[in-house]
C-alpha positions as CSV (number, residue, x, y, z in Angstrom):
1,X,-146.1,-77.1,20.1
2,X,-143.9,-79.1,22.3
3,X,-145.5,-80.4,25.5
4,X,-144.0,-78.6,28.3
5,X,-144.4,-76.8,31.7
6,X,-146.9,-75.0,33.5
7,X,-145.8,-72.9,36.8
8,X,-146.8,-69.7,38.5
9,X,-143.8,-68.1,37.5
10,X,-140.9,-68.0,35.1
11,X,-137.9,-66.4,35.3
12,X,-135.9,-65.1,32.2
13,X,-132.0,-65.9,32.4
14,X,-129.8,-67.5,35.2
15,X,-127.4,-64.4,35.3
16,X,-127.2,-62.6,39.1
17,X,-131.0,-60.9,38.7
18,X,-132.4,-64.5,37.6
19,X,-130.1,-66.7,40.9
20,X,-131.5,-63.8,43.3
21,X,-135.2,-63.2,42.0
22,X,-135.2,-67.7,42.2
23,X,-134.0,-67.3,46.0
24,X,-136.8,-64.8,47.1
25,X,-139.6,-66.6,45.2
26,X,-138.9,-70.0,47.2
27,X,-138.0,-68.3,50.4
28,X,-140.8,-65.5,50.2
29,X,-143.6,-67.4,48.0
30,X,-142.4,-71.6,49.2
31,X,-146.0,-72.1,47.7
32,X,-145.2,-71.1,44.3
33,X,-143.7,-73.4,41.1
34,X,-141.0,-71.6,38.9
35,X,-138.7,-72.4,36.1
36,X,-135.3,-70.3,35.1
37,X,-135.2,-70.5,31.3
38,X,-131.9,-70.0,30.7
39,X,-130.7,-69.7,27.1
40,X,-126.7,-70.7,27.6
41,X,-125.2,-74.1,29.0
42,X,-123.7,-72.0,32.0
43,X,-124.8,-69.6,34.9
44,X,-123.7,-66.5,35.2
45,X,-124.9,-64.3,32.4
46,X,-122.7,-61.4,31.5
47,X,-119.9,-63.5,33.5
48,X,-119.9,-66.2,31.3
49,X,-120.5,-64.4,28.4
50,X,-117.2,-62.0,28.4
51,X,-113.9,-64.0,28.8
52,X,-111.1,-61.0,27.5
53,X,-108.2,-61.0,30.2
54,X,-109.2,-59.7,33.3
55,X,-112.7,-59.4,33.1
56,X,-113.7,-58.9,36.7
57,X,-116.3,-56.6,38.1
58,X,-116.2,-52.7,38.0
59,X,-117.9,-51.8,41.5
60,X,-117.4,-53.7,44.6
61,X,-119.2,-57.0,45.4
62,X,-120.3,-55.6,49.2
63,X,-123.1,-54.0,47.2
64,X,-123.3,-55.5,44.1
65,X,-123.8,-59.4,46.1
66,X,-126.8,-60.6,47.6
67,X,-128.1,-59.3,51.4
68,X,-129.0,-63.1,52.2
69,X,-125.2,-64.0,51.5
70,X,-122.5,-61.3,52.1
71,X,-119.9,-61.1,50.0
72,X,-116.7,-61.8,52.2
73,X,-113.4,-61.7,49.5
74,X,-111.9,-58.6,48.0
75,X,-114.2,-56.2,46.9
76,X,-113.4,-55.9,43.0
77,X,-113.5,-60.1,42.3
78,X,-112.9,-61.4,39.2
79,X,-115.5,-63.2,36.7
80,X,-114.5,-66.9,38.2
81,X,-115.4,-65.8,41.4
82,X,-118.0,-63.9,41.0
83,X,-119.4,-67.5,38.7
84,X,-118.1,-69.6,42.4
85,X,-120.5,-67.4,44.2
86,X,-123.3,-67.9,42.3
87,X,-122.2,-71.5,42.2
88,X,-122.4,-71.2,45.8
89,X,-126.0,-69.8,46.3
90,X,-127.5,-72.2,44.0
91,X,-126.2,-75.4,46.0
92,X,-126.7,-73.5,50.0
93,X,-130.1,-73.2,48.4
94,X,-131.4,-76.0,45.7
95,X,-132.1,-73.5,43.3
96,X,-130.1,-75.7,40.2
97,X,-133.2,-77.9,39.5
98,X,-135.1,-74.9,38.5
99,X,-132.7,-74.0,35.3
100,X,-133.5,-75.3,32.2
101,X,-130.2,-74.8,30.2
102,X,-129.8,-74.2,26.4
103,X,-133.6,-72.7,26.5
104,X,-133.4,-69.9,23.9
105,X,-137.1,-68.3,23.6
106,X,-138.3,-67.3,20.7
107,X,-142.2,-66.4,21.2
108,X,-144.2,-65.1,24.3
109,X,-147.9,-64.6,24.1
110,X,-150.2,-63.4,27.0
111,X,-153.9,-64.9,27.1
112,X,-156.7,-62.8,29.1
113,X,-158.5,-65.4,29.3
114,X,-156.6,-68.2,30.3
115,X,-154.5,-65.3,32.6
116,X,-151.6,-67.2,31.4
117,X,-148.1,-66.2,29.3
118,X,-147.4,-68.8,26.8
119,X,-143.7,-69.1,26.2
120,X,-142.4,-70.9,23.2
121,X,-138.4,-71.9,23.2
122,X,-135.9,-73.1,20.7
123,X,-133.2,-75.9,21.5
124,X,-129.6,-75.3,21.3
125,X,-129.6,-76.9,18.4
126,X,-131.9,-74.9,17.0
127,X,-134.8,-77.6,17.0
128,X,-138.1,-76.7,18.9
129,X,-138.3,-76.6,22.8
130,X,-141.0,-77.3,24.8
131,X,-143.5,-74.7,25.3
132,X,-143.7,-73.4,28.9
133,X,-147.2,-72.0,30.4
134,X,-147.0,-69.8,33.8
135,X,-149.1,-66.5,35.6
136,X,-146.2,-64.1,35.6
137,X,-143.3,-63.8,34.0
138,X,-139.8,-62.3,35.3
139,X,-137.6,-60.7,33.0
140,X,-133.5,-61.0,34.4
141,X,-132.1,-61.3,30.5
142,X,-130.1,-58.2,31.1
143,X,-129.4,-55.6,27.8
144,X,-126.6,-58.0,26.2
145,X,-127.2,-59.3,22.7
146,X,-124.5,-62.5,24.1
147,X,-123.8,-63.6,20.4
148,X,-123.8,-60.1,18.6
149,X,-122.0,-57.6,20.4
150,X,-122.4,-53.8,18.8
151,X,-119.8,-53.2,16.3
152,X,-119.6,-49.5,14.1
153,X,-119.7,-49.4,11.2
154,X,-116.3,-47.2,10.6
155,X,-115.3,-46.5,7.4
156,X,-111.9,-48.2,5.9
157,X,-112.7,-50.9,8.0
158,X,-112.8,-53.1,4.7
159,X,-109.0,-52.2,4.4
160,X,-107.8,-53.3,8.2
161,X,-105.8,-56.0,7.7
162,X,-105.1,-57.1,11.3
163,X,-107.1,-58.8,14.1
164,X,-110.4,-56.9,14.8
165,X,-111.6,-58.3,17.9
166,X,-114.6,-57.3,19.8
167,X,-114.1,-57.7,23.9
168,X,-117.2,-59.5,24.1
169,X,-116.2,-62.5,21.7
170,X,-112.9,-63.0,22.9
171,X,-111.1,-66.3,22.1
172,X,-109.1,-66.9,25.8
173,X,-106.2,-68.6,23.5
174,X,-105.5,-65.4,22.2
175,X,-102.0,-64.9,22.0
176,X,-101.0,-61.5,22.1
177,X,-97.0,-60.9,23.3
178,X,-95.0,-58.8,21.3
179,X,-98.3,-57.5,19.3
180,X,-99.6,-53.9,19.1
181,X,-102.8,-53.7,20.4
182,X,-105.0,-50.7,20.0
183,X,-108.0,-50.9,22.6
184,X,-110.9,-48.2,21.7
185,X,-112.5,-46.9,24.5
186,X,-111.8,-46.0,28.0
187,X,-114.6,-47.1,29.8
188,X,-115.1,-50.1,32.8
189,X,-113.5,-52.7,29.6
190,X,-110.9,-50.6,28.4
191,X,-110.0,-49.9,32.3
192,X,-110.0,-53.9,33.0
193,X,-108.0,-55.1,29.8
194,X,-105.4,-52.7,29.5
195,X,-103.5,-54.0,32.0
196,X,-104.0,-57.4,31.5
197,X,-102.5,-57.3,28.0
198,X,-99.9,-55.0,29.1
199,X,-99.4,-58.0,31.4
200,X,-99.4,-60.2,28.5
201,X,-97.0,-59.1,26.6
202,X,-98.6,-56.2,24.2
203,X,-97.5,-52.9,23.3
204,X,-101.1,-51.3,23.8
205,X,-102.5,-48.0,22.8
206,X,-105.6,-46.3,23.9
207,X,-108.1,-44.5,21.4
208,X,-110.4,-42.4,23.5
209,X,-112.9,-39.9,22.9
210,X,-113.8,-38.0,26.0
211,X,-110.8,-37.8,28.8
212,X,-111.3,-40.4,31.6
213,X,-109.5,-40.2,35.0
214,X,-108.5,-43.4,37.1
215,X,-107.4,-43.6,40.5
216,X,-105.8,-47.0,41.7
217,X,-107.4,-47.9,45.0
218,X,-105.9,-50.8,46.9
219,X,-108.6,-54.1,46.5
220,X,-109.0,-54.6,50.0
């Protein structure tokens, strides 16, 4: 195995858990080493992940931001700024050193008697990465699979002939005016890039399953 690190903690993805839990352990526990293995080239997580137009959050960033730095723009803020403001915390704090980009891990093993977790990694390139050694290891990956989004398996799909697109691995160049767009679901997504693509340009149609009620609050 690749020669790598040994510290008293590591943390598990540079997403909003991964920034925060990396700001308490050097403010609460200065005396402790820790690494953030991050498998993508960006912060951010979910935010980086999901690019469809007008990804932004679905509950307000009051709560959903950190207590050590209050959130002070409009409440619902898009992906970018959510991505500045973790920007943000990682320079106010010197938390960017700790991240070790393009880290995907592919093997973690617990020894009783060493007391240590032994975590091997895999380049971006798909060569071997350095094997990393701590006490304790924190888990901020999130639930996303970021390369293979859920997909059903719905029969006849073998005779669509258009665009399939799933939200998650949205191409930004997308062009979609004068297109008719059929969006399935009516959930936090659906709610986020309707009228984006309404904005866009595209006749768009809903498919839901289960009635879902909106109300339109002002985002201030």
């Amino acid at each position: 195995m690749a020669a790598g690190e040994v510290h008293d903690m590591i943390i598990v993805g540079a997403g909003i858990s991964g920034i925060g839990s990396a700001y308490h352990l050097k403010t609460q526990n200065p005396d402790k080493t820790f690494a953030i293995l991050e498998a993508k080239d960006n912060i951010g997580g979910t935010w980086d992940t999901h690019k469809y137009p007008g990804v932004r959050s679905d509950s307000d960033l009051y709560t959903f931001g950190y207590r050590f730095k209050p959130w002070v723009g409009p409440p619902i803020a898009t992906a970018e700024e959510i991505r500045k403001y973790l920007r943000d915390v990682l320079a106010e704090n010197d938390l960017g050193s700790a991240i070790r980009f393009g880290t995907l891990i592919t093997r973690c093993s617990w020894s009783t008697a060493d007391k240590l977790w032994t975590v091997e990694t895999r380049k971006a390139d798909g060569s071997a990465g350095p094997t990393y050694r701590a006490n304790f290891l924190w888990m901020c990956q999130g639930y996303y699979d970021h390369k293979t989004p859920y997909i059903p398996d719905w029969a006849g799909m073998d005779r669509y002939k258009g665009q399939f697109v799933h939200a998650q691995l949205w191409d930004p160049k997308t062009d979609v005016s004068g297109k008719h767009v059929i969006v399935i679901g009516s959930g936090a997504t659906a709610a986020t890039i309707v009228p984006a693509l309404c904005d866009a340009g595209a006749k768009v149609t809903m498919v839901q399953r289960s009635p879902t009620w909106f109300y339109c609050a002002p985002n201030v």
